[in-house]
N, C-alpha and C positions, 0 to 999 in steps of 0.2 A: 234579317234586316230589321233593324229596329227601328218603332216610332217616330220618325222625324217632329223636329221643334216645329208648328206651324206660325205662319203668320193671322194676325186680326186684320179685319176689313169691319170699317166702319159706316154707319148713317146718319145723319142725326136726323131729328124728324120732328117739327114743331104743330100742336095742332091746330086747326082753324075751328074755330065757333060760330054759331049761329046765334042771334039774339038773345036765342032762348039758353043757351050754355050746352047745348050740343054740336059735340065731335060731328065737322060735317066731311072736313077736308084735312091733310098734312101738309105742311112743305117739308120737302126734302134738302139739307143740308149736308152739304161737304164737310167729313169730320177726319182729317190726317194732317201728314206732313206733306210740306213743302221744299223739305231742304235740297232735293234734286231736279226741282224743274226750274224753268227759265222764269223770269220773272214776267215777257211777254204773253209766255201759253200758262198762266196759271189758272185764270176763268174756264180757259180750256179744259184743261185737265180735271180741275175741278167738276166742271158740269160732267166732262164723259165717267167720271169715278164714281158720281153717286147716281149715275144711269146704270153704271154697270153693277157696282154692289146692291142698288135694291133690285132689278131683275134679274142680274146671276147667280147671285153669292149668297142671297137669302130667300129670293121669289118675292113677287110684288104684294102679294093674298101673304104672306111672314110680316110685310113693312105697315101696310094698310089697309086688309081686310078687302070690301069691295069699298072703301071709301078711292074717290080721286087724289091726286097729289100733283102740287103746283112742283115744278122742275124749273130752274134757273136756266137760262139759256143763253151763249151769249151769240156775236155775231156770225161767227162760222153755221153755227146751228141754223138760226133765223134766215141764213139766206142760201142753205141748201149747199154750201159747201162740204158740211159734216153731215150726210143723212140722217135722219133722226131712227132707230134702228125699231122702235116699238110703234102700235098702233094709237091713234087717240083715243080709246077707249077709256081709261083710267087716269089719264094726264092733262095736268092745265099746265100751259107753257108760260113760263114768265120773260118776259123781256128786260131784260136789266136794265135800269135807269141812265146805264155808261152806253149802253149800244146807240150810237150816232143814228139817227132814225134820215136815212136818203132810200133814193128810188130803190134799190137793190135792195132794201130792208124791207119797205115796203109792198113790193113783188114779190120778195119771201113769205112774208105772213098772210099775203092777201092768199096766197099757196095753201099755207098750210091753214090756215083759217076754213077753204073749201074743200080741203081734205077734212074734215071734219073736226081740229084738235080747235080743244077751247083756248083762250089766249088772254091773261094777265098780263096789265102793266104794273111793273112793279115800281115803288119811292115815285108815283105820277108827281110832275112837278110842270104845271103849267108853263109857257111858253119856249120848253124844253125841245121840243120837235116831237114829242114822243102823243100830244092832242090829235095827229093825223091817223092815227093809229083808232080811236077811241070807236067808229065803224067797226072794228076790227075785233074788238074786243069783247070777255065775256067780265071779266073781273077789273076792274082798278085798285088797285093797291094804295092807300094815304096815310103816309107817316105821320100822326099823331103825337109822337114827341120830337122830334127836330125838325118837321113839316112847317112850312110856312101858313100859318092858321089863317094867314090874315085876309087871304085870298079863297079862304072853304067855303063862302059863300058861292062863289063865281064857279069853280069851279063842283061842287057839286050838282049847281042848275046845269052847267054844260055836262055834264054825266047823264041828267036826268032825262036828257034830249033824247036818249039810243036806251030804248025798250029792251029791256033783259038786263041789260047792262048791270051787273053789285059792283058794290062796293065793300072793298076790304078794309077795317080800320085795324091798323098796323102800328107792331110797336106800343102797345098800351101797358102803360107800366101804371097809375094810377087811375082811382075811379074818377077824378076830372075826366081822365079821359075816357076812359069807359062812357061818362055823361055825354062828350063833346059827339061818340060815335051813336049813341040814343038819340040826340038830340038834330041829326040830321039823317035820322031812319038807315044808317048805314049797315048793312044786310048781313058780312060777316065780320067776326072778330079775332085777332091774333096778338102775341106779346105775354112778356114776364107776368101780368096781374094775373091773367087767364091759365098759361101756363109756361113753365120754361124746355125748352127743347130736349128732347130724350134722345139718348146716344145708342145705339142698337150696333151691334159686335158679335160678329160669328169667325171662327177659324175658317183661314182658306188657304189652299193651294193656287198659286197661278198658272195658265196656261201657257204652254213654252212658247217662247218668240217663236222661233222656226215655226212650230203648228200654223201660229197668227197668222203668219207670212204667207205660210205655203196654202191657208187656206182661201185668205183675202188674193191669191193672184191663182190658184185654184177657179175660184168664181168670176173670175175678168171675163174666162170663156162664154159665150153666149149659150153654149152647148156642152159642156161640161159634163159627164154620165154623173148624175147623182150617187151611184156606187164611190165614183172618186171622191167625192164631199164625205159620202161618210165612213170611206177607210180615214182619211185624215182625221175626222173629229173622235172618232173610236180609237184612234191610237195615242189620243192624249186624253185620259181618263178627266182630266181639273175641266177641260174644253167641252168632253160629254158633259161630262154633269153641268156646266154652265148652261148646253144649250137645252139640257130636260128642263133644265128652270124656268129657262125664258120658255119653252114650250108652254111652259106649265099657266101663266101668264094670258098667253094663245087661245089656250084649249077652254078658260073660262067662257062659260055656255056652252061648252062642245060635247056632243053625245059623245063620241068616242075618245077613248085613253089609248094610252102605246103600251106597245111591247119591244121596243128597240129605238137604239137611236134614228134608226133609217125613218122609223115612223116619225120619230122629233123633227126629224131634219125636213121631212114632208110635211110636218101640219104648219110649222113654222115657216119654210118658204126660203126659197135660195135667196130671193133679193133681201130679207132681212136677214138671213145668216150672213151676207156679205156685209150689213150695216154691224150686225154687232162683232164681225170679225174686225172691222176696220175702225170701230171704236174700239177694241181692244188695242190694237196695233196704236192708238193714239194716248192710251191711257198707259202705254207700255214705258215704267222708269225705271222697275225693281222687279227680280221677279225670284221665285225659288226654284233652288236646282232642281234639274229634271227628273236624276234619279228617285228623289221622293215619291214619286209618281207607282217607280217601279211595281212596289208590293201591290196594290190596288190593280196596277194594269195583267202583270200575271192571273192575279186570282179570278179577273173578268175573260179572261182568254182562255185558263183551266174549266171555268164551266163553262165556257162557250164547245168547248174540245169533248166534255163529259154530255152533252145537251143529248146527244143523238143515242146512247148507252141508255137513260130513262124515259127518251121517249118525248123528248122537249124541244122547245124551239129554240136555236140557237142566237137568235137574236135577243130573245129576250132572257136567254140564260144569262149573255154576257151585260148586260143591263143590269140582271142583279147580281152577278157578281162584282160588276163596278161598283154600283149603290155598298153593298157591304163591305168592299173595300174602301171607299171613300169614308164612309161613315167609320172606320175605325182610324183612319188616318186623323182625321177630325175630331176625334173624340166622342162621337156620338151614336147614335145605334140606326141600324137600317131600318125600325119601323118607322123611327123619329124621321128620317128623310124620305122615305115612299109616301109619306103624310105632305112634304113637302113637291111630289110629282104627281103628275096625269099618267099612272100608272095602270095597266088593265091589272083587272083582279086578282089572276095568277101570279103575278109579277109581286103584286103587293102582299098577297096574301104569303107566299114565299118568304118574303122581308120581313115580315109581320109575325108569322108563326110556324115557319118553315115548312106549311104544306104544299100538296101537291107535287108534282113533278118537277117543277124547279126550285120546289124546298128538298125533293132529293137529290136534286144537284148540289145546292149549297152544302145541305149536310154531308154529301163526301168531301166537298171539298175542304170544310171543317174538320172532317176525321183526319182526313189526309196529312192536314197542316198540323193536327195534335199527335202527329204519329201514331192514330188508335192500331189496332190489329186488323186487317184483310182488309188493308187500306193500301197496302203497297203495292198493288196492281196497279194503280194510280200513277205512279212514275212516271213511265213513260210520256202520257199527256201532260205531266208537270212537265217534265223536261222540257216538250216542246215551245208550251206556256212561257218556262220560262224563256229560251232563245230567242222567242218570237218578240217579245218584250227588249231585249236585251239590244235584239237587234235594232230597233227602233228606238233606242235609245242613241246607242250606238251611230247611227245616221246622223242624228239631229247633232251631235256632238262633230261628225267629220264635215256634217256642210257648214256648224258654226261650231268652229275649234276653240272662240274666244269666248264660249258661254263656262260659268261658271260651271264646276265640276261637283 
């Protein structure tokens, strides 16, 4: 089977300053197309695209190190309709200057505000409705070039009122302005003068609708056997690997790393697997065929099959044999992506330099796939590998026969 064409998944990521001209913060920008969503759910789709691409598609520690990153948000988010699928840990949430600010908005945020996520208002524009909020707030956002200046006085004493509170001056494309945000001690800094947003692009595979589906009503159950959560995410390799990512995200500060997805799927937590299955399923407009998948998912199911022959664990064979099929589908190498997982050391060290017992795994399954000599024992658990693959292909094809081929 050859190579498949991949797709790119973008970020853009602008960065925030401090007085002093240090990197303190990012925002995160929506950087694709639109030609197949609706013109109502665009906000939508945008916010959940650049949620999903920096925590799935790249890892949040790839987009921005441990610095925070301001997230757009629009109403659905704010008021608990679309759960928000990550921790506040790493994230300022921006309220966009369109979201109508009424009780339900404001029960929203007073929500997530004592769940602990910090909260920007972003383009603040005085008698907006969005002043009710300023309690609420850690960041204000003031647009410095198309902003109404003439009001900065009022409106910065009423900021000044609510302790902690910064302010972001936004939009600075010249040192006038640069001056205007010195000149009323505004805390941090963003815009073209400072710098202009960088576009970040990695190849990726998507996770099959059916997976999405079947995962997101998979988890409806209250009682659900966690084994069933993760036969489903193991049988769509683009879906593992999205949730080692976001694990990966998780595990910051965590003594312990994984050896399998079932670990992933336990250190992350079922209620946010259901948040980021069900942002999936909402980001869902394009996606690539499934058989892509194929090659990667065999080779994680052959060393899953060879694990018990060296003496290894089979969880975390099939772990790296997904990571190394992944990483060639992608173009890139399995040490490059273990660097990017909360992998135990076996596992990475494996990926990294093919020792230990699940570097003898891979390496047969390497000889195998080159047709070296006293490889051909091997067979058999191919075969299986591959059926077992096939067949799950095979599924997802007869319960949605309209999916692309």
């Amino acid at each position: 089977m050859g190579i498949p064409v991949m797709d790119a998944v973008h970020v853009g990521r602008q960065p925030i300053f401090d007085a002093q001209g240090v990197v303190v913060a990012f925002e995160l920008l929506f950087r694709g197309r639109m030609d197949s969503v609706a013109s109502g759910r665009q906000d939508t789709y945008a916010t959940s695209t650049v949620m999903i691409n920096a925590f799935t598609e790249f890892g949040i520690a790839e987009v921005a190190g441990n610095r925070p990153c301001f997230i757009n948000l629009t109403r659905e988010f704010l008021t608990g309709r679309l759960p928000l699928p990550f921790g506040p840990e790493q994230v300022v949430l921006e309220v966009l200057e369109t979201v109508t600010v009424d009780d339900e908005v404001i029960e929203g945020i007073t929500a997530l505000a004592a769940a602990g996520y910090k909260i920007a208002l972003d383009d603040f524009v005085w008698g907006s409705g969005h002043e009710q909020l300023l309690g609420l707030a850690s960041y204000v956002k003031l647009d410095l070039l198309d902003g109404d200046l003439s009001r900065l006085d009022e409106i910065v004493a009423a900021c000044r009122q609510h302790p902690g509170l910064q302010l972001v001056a936004e939009r600075l494309e010249t040192a006038e302005q640069v001056a205007i945000a010195d000149r009323y001690g505004m805390e941090l800094r963003q815009g073209y003068w400072l710098s202009r947003p960088q576009v970040l692009s990695t190849p990726s595979l998507s996770p099959s609708r059916l997976r999405r589906l079947e995962l997101v009503a998979a988890l409806m159950s209250p009682d659900v056997p966690l084994e069933k959560i993760t036969s489903i995410i193991v049988s769509d390799p683009a879906l593992a690997l999205r949730v080692l990512r976001v694990s990966n995200s998780v595990a910051a500060g965590v003594v312990s790393r994984i050896s399998s997805v079932r670990q992933a799927v336990m250190l992350v937590g079922l209620t946010r697997i259901r948040r980021w299955a069900t942002l999936m399923v909402v980001d869902d407009v394009a996606e690539a065929p499934e058989e892509q998948l194929l090659t990667a998912l065999t080779q994680a199911r052959l060393c899953e099959n060879l694990a018990a022959r060296f003496g290894a664990d089979q969880g975390a064979a099939f772990v790296a044999g997904l990571v190394t099929g992944m990483a060639r589908l992608m173009g890139s190498t399995p040490s490059a992506m273990a660097e990017q997982l909360p992998l135990t050391s076996d596992v990475a060290d494996a990926l990294t330099n093919g020792t230990g017992r699940l570097g003898q795994v891979l390496n047969a399954v390497s000889a195998y796939e080159a047709g070296e000599a006293g490889s051909a024992d091997l067979a058999v658990p191919a075969l299986d590998a591959m059926r077992w693959s096939t067949r799950t292909l095979t599924a997802a094809h007869r319960f949605n026969p309209q999916r692309p081929r």
